[in-house]
C-alpha positions in Angstrom: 103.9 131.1 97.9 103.1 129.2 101.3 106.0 127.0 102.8 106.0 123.6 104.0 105.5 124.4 107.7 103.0 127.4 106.8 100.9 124.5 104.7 101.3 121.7 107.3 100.0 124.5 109.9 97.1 125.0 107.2 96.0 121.6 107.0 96.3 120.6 110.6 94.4 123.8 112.1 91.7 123.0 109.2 91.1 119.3 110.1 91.1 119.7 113.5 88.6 122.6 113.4 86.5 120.3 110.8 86.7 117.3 113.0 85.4 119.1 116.1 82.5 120.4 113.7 81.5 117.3 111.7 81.0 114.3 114.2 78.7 115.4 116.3 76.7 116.6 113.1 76.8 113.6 111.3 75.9 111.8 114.3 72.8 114.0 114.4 72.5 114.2 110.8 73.4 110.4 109.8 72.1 108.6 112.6 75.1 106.4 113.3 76.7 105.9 116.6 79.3 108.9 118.0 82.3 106.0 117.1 81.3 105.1 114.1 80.8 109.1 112.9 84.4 109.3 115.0 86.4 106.6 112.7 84.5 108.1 109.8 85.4 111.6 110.4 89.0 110.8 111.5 89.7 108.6 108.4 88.7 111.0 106.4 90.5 113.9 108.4 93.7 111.7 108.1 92.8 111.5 103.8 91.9 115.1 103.2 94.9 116.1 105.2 97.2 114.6 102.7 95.1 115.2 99.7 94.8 118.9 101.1 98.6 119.5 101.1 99.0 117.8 97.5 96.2 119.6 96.1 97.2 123.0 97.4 100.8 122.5 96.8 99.7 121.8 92.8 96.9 124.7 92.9 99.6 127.2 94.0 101.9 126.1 91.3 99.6 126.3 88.7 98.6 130.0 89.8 102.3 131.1 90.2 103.0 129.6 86.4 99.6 131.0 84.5 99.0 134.3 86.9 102.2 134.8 88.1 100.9 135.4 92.1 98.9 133.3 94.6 96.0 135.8 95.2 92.5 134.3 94.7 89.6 136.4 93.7 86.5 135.3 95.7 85.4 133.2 92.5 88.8 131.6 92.2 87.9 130.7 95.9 85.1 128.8 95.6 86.3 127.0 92.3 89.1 126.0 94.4 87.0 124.4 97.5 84.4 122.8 94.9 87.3 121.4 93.1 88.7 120.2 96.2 85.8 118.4 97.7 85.3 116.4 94.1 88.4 115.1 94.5 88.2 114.1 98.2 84.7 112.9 97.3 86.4 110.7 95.4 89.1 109.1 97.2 86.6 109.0 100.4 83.4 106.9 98.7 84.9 103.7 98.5 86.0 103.4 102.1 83.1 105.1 103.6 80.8 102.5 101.7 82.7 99.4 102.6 83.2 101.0 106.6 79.6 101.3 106.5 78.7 98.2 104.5 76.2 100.6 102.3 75.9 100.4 98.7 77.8 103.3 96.9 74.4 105.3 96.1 74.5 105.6 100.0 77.3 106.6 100.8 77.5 109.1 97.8 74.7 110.5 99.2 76.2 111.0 102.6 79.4 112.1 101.1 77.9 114.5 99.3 76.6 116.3 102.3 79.4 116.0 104.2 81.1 117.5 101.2 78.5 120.7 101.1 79.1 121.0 104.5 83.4 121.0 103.8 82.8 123.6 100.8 81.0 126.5 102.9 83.8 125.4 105.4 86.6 125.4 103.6 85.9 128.6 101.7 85.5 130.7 105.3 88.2 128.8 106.5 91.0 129.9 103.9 89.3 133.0 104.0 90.2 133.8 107.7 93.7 131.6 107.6 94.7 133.9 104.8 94.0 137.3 106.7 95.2 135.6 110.3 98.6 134.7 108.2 99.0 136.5 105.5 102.1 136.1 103.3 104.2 139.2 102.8 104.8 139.1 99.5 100.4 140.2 99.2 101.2 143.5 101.3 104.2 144.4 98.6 102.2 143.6 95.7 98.7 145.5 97.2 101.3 148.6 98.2 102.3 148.7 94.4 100.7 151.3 92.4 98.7 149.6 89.4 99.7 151.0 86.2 
């Protein structure tokens, strides 16, 4: 399992990367001013960085208890960043509709592309943070012959 420096290092790498990404496309994608797409975007960054430590902190727990390991399979992987993103989608609507002052239907909507956009980039994200820093206890278990 990760520790706590290993995950803070995973969420701040992940933000940052998706910050740099996703304000100068919403900008182009939402229409709204650079700021405005810049207080969204860091809010947000500052929300999904906590809810992206407890949600990964729990995930990895539940996997060690019902698989006994941390490995995800590729579908495991994108059930993991879909189930992420619903939950982010959550805590994010309400404060993006009253920043906004847009009805809820709008800022779903926008949500939920800026959530399609987090899916594809979370799942090649965790994908090349887990072969950039890979935890030792995979190359012990992958040397092991299977019975």
């Amino acid at each position: 399992m990760r520790s706590t420096r290993d995950r803070i290092r995973h969420a701040i790498l992940f933000e940052v990367i998706g910050l740099a990404l996703i304000v100068p496309l919403g900008t182009v994608l939402f229409g709204l001013h650079a700021a405005e797409m810049g207080v969204i975007g860091f809010g947000s960054a500052l929300a999904a960085t906590a809810w992206n430590y407890v949600y990964n902190l729990g995930f990895d727990h539940a996997m060690q208890r019902l698989a006994g390991h941390t490995r995800k399979s590729l579908g495991l992987r994108v059930g993991h960043a879909v189930l992420f993103e619903a939950g982010l989608l959550l805590i994010l609507l309400p404060p993006i509709a009253w920043y906004l002052e847009i009805s809820l239907t709008q800022a779903f909507v926008m949500d939920l592309a800026i959530a399609a956009f987090y899916v594809a980039y979370a799942f090649v994200f965790n994908l090349a943070y887990d072969r950039a820093f890979p935890l030792r206890s995979w190359g012990e278990i992958a040397a092991q012959p299977t019975r």
